[in-house]
N, C-alpha and C positions, 0 to 999 in steps of 0.2 A: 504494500500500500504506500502512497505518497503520502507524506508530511500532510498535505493538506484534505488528504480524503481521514486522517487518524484524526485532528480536528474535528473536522463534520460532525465524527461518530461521537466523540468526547464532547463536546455542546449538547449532541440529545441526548445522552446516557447524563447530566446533568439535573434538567428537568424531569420529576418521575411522571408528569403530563403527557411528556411528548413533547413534539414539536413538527413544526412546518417547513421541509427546504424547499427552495427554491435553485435549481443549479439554471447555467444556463445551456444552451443546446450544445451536445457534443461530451461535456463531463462526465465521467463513468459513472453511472443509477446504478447498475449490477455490481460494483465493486462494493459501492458504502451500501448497498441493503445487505450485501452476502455478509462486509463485517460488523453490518449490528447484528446481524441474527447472529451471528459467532457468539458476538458480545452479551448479545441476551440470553445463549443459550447458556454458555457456560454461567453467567450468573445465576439461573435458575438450577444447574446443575442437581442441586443436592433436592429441589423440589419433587414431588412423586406427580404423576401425572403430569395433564396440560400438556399444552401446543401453541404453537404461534400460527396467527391467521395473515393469508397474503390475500390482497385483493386487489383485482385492476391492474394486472399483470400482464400482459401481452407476449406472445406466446418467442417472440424473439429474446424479449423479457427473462424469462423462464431460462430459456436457456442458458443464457450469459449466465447467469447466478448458479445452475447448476453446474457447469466448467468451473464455478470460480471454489466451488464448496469441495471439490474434487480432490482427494491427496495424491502422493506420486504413487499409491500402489494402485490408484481407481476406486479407492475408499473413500465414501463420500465424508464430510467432517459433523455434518448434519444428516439426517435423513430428513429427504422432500418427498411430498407427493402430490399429484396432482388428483381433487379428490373433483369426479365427473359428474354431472348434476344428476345423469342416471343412476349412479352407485347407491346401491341398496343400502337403507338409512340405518340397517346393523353394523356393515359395515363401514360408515363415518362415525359412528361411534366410538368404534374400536379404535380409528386413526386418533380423532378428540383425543383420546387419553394416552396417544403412544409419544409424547413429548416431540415430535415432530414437527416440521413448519408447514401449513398446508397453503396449496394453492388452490382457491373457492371461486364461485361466483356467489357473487351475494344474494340472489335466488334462494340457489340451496343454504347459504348457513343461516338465513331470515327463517326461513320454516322449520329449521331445527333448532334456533333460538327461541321462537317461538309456541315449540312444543316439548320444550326441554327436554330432548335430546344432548343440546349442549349449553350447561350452564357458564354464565359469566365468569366467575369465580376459579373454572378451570382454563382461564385464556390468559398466557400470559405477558401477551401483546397482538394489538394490530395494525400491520403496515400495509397502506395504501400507494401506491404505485403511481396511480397518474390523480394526482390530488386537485388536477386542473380540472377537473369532469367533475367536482365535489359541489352539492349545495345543497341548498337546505331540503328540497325535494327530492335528491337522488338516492339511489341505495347504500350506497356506504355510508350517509349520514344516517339512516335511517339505522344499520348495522351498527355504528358508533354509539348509536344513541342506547339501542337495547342492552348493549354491551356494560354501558356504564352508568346503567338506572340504579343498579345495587352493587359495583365491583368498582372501584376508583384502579386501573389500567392504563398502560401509555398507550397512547397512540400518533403512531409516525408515520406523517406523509411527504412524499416526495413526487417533484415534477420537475421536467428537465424541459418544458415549454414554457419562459417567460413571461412568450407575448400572450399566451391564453389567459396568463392572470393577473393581466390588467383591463382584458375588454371586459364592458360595463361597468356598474358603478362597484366599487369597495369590492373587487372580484376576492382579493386575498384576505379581508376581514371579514365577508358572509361563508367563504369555505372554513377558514379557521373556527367561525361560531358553531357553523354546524357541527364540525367533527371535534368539538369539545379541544382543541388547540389554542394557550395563552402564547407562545415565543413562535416567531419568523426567526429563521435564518436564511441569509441572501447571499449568494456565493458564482459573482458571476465573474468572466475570465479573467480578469482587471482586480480581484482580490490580490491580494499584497501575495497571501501563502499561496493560491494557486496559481499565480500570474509568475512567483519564483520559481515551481516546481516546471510549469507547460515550458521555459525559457530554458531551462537546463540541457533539453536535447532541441533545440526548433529543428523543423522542419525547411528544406530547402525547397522554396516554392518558386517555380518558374512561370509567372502570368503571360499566359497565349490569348493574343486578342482577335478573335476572329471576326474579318468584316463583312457587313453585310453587300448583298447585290443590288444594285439599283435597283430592283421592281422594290426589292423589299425594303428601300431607305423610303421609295416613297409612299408605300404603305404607311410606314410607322410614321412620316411625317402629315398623311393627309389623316392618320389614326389622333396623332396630337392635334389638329385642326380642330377635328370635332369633338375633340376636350375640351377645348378650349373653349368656342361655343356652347357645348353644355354647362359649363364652366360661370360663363357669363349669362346667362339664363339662370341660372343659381342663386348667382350674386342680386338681382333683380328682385327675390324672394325676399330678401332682407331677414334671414332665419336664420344664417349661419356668420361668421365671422368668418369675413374676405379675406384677411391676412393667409388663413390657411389654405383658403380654398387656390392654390396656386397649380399649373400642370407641372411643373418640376415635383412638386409633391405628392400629383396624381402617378407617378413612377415608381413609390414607392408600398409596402403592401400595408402602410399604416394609413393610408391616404383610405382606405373605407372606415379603419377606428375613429381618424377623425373626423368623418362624417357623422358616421353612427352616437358617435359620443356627444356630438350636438344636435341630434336630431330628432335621437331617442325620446327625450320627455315633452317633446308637441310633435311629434310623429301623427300622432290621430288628430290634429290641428292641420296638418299639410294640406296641399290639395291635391288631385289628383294628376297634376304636370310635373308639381315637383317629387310625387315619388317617384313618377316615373325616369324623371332627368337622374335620379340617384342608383336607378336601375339602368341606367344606359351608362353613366360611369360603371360602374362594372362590370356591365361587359363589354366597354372598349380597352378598360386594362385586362380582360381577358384576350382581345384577341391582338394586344401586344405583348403578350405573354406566351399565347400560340404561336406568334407570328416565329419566332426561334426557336421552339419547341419540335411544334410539327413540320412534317413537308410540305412541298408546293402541293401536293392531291390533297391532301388529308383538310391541308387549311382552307382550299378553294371548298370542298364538301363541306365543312362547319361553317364559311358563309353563306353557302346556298341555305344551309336549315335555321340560320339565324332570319336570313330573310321570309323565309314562309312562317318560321314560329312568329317573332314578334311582329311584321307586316308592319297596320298602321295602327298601331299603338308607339311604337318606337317613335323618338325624336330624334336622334344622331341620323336615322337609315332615311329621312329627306333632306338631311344636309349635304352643299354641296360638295365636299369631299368623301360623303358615304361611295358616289359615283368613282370615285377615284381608289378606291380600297378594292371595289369588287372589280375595277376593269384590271388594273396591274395585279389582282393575285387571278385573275383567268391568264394575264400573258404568263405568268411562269408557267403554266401547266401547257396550253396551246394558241396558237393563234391563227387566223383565219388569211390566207392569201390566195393568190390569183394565179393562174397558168403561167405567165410570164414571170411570177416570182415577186411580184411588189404587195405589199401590206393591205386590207382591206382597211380601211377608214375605223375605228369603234363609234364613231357617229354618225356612221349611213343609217339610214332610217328602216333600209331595208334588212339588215347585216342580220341583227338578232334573229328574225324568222329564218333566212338561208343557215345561219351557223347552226340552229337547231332541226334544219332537216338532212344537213349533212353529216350532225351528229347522229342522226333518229339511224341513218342507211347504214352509218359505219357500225351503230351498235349489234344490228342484225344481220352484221357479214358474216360468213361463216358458218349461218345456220341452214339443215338442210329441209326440215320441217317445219312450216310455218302455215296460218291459214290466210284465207283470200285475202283480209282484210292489209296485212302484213307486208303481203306482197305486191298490193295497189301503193300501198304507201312507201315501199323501196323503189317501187318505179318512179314516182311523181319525183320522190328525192333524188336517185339520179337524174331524170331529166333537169331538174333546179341545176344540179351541178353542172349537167353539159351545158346548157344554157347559157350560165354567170360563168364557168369557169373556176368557178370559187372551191377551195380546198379545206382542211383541218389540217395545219401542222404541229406534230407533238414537238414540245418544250422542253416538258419534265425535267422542271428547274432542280438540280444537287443542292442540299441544304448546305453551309458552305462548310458547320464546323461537321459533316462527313467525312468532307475532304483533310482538315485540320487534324480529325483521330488517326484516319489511315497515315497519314505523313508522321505523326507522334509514336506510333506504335511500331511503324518501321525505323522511324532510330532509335527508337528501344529494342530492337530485333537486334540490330545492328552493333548498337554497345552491349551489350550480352553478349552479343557473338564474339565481340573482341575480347571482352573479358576473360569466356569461360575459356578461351585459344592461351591466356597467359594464367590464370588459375584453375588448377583444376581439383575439386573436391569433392570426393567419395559422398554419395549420400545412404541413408543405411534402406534397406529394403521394404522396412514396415511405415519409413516414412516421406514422406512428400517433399519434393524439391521447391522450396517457397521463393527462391531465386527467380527466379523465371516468371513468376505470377506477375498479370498485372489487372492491378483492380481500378475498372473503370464505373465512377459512380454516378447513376443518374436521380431525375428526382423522382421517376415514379415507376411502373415496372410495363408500364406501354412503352417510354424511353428503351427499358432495358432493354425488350424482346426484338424492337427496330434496329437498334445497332448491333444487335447480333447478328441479326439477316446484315446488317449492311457491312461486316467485316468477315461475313462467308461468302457471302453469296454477290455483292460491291453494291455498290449505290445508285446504279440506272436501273439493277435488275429489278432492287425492293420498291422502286419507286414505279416499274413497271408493271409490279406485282400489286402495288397498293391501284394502280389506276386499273388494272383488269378485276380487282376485288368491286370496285366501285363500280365498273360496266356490266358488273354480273348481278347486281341486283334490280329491280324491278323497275323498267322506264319509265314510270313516273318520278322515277325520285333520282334517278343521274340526268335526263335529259334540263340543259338548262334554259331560259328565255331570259336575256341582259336589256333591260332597257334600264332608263332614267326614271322612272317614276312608277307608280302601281299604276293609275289612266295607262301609260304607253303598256304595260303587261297586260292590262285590257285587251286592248286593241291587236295585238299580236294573237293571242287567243281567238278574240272571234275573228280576224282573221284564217287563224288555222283552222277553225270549222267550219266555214265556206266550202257549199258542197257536196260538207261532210251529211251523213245521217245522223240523226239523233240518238243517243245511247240508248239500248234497249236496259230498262232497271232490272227487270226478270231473269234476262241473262247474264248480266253482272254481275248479281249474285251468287248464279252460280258457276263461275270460274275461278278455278282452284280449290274449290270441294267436291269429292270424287263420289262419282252414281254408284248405284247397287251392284256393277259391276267391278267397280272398283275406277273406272276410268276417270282421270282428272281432264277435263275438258280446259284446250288452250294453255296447255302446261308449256312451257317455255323451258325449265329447267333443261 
C-alpha cells in the first residue's frame, strides 16, 4: 500500500461512525476497501460470528478486491462471497454467521433484515461502494437505516466519481444524512500525501494531436454557430446568469450542471421554448462529441434519426447552419457527380429527388428476386440516371485518429522489435509475456469493438462494413431526402408519389408476417 492509501484507512478506523470518501477518478477503491476489510477483520478477530456486508459493488469491482485479498500461495486473507439473490435463504444464513465479507444486493439483505434472518447486532460493518447512487430514497439508505435502529455500527462509503457528488443541491450532505455518516474525507490528486506518492514514479506521457478534416472542422464550427444562437435565445429569457452561459463553456461536460443548477428551482416556471433550447444544447454537445467519436457512416445515420425524431419541435435543426452540419457530414460518406466528373451543385433544387432515386436503384442491385412493384421502380431510376447522367460516389471518409493508432502501434512494433534483437529474456511457461502488450483505452466498449475490426481487418474495410450494415436494413430508414427545410421535404415527397398508386393499408399489414403456410410475403431479406 502507498503512504497515502495507509492514511485513508487510518482517518476511518478513527471515527467508530464511519465515514465518507470521496477519491477522485483513477485512485485505487479496490486497494483501501480490500485494506479496511483486512483492518476490520483482524480487529474483530477474537469476535464469534458476524460478517461484513458489501454493497454496490460492480462486478469489475469485485474483482480487483478479490486479487488484492489473494496471498502468494492463492490463499485468500479473507474469505469472500458472493451471496446471489436466488440463494436459498438457509443458506445466507449460514454465510451471516461464517465471519466472512459478503457481497449483497440490497434486495436480498432488506428481506432478510426484515424477517430476521439476519440481525443487526451480528454485522460488523457496512461498506458501500458507489456512495454517489446514495439518498434518502434509495436502498442502501434504507439498509443503513435498519441496520442501525438498534446496533450503533460503522458504516463506510466510498466513490471514486466526484462530479456525481456535486450535481444538485447538498448532493454530499443529503447522502451523508441518509447513510447515518458525520466526517467527509476529500482526497483528490492534488493532496499533498497523494500528489507525493503518484510523483515518485510519473508516467512518461507523449501528447498526439490528431487533426481534424475539413468536412469535419466545419461541422464543429457551423455545430458552435448554433450554440451560439441557442445560446442567445437563452440569454433573452432573463432566467439564467449570462456570465456562464458562454460557448467556450458549452465545451465542456459541466456546461449542462451549470445549466441544471440554475434552472432546477423555476424549471416548472419555464416555458415551453426554453426547455426546449436547453434540450437542443445537449444535443448539439452530443453530436460534437460524436463528431470524433464515431465514423463518417455511423455519424451521417445519427443525423438522419435526429432529424425524423425531433422534426419541428427542435430549434437548432431551422437554423441556418443546421443546413451546413447535415450537407458536409453527407460529403464525407458520398457525393453526387456527373458523367464528365464535375460536382453536382447541393443546391439544385432538383438534386435531393435524383440523389434518392439513384440511391433507391443502387440499394437493390444485386438482388435476384424482387416483385413488380421493385422492378418498375429500378427502371424509372435508371432511366433518371441515363437521362441526368448523375452518379453516387462513395467517400467513406477515414476517421483521422485510425490512421494516428495504426502509425503508433507500428512504432511500437518496431521499438520492441529493436529491443527484444538487443535483450533477450527467458519468460517462464505458466506465465505471460507482458512486454509486448499494448493497452489501448477507449471510452466505451462500441469504441473498443471498432478499433479492433479497424486494426485486423484496416479502416476502409470497417467503414465499408458499417455502410453495407446500414444498406441492409429496411429502405425506409437508409434511403435519404436532403433539403433545406421540412415544406421542401414536403414537396419532394409528393413529388415522388406522382403516379404512384395509393398504398393498399390491408396489404401493408401484412408484409413480413408469415401465412398459415409459413410464407412471408415480400421478404427482402
Amino acid at each position: 500500500m502507498l503512504p497515502f492509501e495507509e492514511q485513508v484507512v487510518a482517518d476511518l478506523l478513527e471515527d467508530p461512525n464511519g465515514g465518507l470518501v470521496v477519491l477522485s477518478s483513477g485512485l485505487p477503491l479496490a486497494s483501501l476497501a480490500s485494506a479496511l476489510l483486512l483492518q476490520l477483520y483482524h480487529h474483530h478477530h477474537q469476535s464469534p460470528g458476524g460478517c461484513f456486508l458489501i454493497l454496490s459493488a460492480p462486478d469489475s469491482l469485485k474483482a480487483q478486491i478479490r486479487r488484492r485479498l489473494l496471498q502468494p500461495n492463492s490463499q485468500p486473507l479473507l474469505q469472500l462471497h458472493d451471496v446471489a439473490p436466488d440463494l436459498p435463504a438457509h443458506h445466507r444464513v449460514a454465510l451471516y454467521a461464517s465471519r466472512a465479507a459478503l457481497f449483497l444486493s440490497p434486495r436480498a439483505l432488506v428481506a432478510d433484515l426484515l424477517t430476521s434472518r439476519l440481525l443487526p447486532s451480528h454485522v460488523h460493518a457496512l461498506l458501500l461502494l458507489s456512495a454517489h447512487l446514495s439518498s434518502g430514497t434509495s436502498s442502501d439508505a434504507f439498509v443503513a437505516r435498519l441496520l442501525r435502529q438498534h446496533h450503533l455500527l460503522p458504516v463506510y462509503a466510498f466513490s471514486d466519481r466526484p462530479h456525481a457528488m456535486v450535481s444538485g443541491f447538498a448532493k454530499a450532505e443529503r447522502a451523508m444524512k441518509s447513510l447515518y455518516i458525520r466526517r467527509l474525507h476529500l482526497w483528490p490528486r492534488f493532496h499533498v500525501l497523494a500528489a507525493a506518492d503518484l510523483e515518485r514514479a510519473p508516467p512518461e506521457v507523449v501528447d498526439v494531436r490528431v487533426p481534424m478534416t475539413q468536412p469535419m472542422r466545419g461541422i464543429q464550427a457551423a455545430i458552435l454557430d448554433a450554440m451560439d444562437a441557442c445560446l442567445k435565445e437563452l440569454r433573452r429569457t432573463n432566467k439564467v446568469d449570462v456570465e456562464d452561459l458562454t460557448v467556450d463553456k458549452g465545451l465542456f461536460k459541466s456546461f449542462d450542471e451549470i445549466v441544471r443548477r440554475q434552472l432546477d428551482p423555476i424549471w416548472h416556471t419555464l416555458g415551453k421554448k426554453t426547455k426546449q433550447l436547453v434540450a437542443d444544447l445537449r444535443t448539439l454537445r452530443k453530436l460534437l462529441d460524436y463528431l470524433v467519436r464515431y465514423d463518417a457512416v455511423t455519424y451521417l445515420k445519427y443525423l438522419d434519426t435526429l432529424r425524423v425524431s425531433e422534426g419541428v419541435q427542435s430549434v437548432w435543426i431551422f437554423a441556418d447552419s443546421s443546413h451546413k452540419i447535415f450537407d458536409l457530414s453527407k460529403r464525407r460518406v458520398y457525393q453526387v457527380v456527373r458523367a464528365d466528373g464535375t460536382k453536382v451543385a447541393a443546391d439544385n433544387k432538383g438534386t435531393p429527388t435524383k440523389k434518392r432515386k439513384v440511391a433507391h436503384s443502387s440499394s437493390r442491385k444485386g438482388k435476384e428476386t424482387e416483385n413488380e412493384d421493385s422492378n418498375d421502380n429500378k427502371d424509372n431510376a435508371q432511366k433518371v440516371n441515363a437521362e441526368t447522367g448523375v452518379a453516387v460516389e462513395e467517400i467513406l471518409e477515414e476517421a483521422p485518429k485510425w490512421k494516428v493508432l495504426r502509425e503508433l502501434l507500428q512504432e511500437i512494433a518496431e521499438e520492441q522489435a529493436k529491443g527484444d534483437g538487443d535483450n533477450i529474456t527467458p519468460v517462464h511457461e505458466d506465465r505471460i509475456n507482458e512486454r509486448g502488450v499494448v493497452l489501448v483505452a477507449c471510452k466505451d466498449e462500441r469504441s473498443c469493438l471498432q478499433l479492433q475490426e479497424c486494426i485486423s481487418k484496416g479502416s476502409h474495410q470497417v467503414i465499408v462494413d458499417m455502410r453495407e450494415f446500414m444498406s441492409s436494413l429496411p429502405n425506409v430508414l437508409h434511403q435519404k431526402v436532403w433539403s433545406r427545410s421540412l415544406h421542401a421535404t414536403a414537396d419532394i415527397f409528393l413529388s415522388l408519389k406522382t403516379n404512384q398508386d395509393e398504398p393498399d393499408e390491408s396489404k401493408a399489414m401484412r408484409v413480413g408476417v408469415p401465412s398459415e403456410d409459413g410464407v412471408v410475403e415480400n421478404d427482402v431479406r
